[in-house]
C-alpha positions in Angstrom: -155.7 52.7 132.7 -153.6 54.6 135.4 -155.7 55.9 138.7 -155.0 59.7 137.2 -156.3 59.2 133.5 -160.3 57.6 135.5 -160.2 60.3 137.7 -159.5 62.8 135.0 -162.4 61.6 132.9 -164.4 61.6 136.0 -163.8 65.0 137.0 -164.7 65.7 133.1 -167.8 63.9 132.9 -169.0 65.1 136.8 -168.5 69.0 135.9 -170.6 68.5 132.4 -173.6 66.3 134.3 -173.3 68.9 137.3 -174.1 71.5 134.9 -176.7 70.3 132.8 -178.6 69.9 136.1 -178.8 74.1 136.4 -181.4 74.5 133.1 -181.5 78.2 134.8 -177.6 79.1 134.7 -176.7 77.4 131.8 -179.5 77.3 129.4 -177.7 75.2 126.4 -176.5 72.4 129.0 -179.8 73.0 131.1 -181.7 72.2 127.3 -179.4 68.8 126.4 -179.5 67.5 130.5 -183.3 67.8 129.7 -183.7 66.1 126.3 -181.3 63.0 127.7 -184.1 62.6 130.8 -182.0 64.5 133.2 -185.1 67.2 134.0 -185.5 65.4 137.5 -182.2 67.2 138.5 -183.5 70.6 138.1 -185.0 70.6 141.7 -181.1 69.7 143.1 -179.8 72.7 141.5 -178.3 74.7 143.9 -176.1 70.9 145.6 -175.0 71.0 141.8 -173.6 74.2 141.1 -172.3 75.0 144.7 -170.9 71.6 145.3 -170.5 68.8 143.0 -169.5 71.3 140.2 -166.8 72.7 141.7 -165.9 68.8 144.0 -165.8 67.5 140.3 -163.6 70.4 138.6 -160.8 70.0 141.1 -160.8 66.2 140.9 -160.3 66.8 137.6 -157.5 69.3 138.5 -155.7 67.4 140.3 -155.7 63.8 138.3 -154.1 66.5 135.9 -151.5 67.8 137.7 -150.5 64.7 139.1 -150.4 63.5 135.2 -148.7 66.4 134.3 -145.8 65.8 136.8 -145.4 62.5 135.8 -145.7 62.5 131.9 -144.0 66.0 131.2 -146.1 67.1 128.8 -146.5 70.6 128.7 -149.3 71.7 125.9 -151.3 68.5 127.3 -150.7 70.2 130.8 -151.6 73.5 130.1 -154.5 72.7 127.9 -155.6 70.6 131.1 -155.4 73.0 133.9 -157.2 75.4 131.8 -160.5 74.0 131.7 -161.0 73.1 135.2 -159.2 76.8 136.5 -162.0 78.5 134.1 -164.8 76.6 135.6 -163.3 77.9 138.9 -162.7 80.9 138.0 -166.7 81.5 135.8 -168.4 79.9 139.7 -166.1 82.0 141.9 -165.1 85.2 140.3 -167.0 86.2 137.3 -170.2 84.9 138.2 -172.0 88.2 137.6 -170.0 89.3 134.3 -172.2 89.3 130.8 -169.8 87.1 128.9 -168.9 84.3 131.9 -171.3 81.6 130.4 -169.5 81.6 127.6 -166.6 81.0 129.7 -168.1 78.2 131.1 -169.0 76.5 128.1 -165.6 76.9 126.8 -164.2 75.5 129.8 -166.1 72.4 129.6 -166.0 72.1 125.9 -161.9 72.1 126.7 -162.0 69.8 128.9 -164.1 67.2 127.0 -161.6 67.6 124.3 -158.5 66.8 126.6 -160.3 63.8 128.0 -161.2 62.9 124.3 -157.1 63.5 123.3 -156.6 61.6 126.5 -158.7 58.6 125.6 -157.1 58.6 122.1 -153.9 59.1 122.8 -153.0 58.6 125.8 -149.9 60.4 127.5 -146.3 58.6 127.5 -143.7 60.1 129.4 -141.2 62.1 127.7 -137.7 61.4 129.4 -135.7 64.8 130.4 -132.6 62.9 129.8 -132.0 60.7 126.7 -130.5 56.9 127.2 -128.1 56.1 125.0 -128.5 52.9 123.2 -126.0 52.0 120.2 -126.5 55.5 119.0 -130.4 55.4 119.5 -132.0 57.6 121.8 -134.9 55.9 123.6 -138.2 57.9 124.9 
């Protein structure tokens, strides 16, 4: 596995443990983290949301990026950047609005799914400029 698809996953992975650690924020996540055992990280709440969250959704915006240049895959791309921008965006700009929880959740919800797509099929690169090859055009 290439550096850029771990630290996607990571960045995945951190972002959704960092929130179910805020039961108060994000009740649904806050409700799972507890039911797995993770109550204990209610009292490191505020290190969550205002740091690791945030650390974890730009590792994971970067590692895409940096995939995106290389493989040249633009829906993949896109659908990538979204989730981690949204997290961004819900923690630094529409903290107070009614509807950015839902936000949120979609965010991380999108960026399970592109990890999940990732795992399953991972991204080839798509060549800008077809070899030739006895008529066949190689990818």
């Amino acid at each position: 596995m290439k550096l850029s698809s771990i630290t996607e996953k990571l960045g995945s992975i951190g972002a959704i443990v960092a929130a179910m650690g805020c039961a108060s924020c994000f009740p649904i996540l806050g409700s799972l983290g507890a039911t797995l055992g993770l109550g204990f990280l209610a009292q490191f709440e505020g290190v969550f949301i205002n740091k690791l969250l945030p650390i974890f959704a730009v590792i994971a915006l970067i590692s895409v990026v940096v995939s995106w240049a290389s493989h040249k895959q633009h829906i993949r791309g896109l659908l990538g950047i979204a989730g981690p921008i949204m997290v961004l965006a819900t923690l630094y700009l529409f903290w107070t609005a009614s509807w950015s929880t839902y936000m949120f959740y979609f965010a991380l919800a999108l960026m399970s799914a592109v990890a999940l797509w990732d795992f399953v099929s991972p991204p080839h690169k798509v060549c800008s400029t077809p070899k030739q090859n006895g008529g066949n055009n190689e990818h």
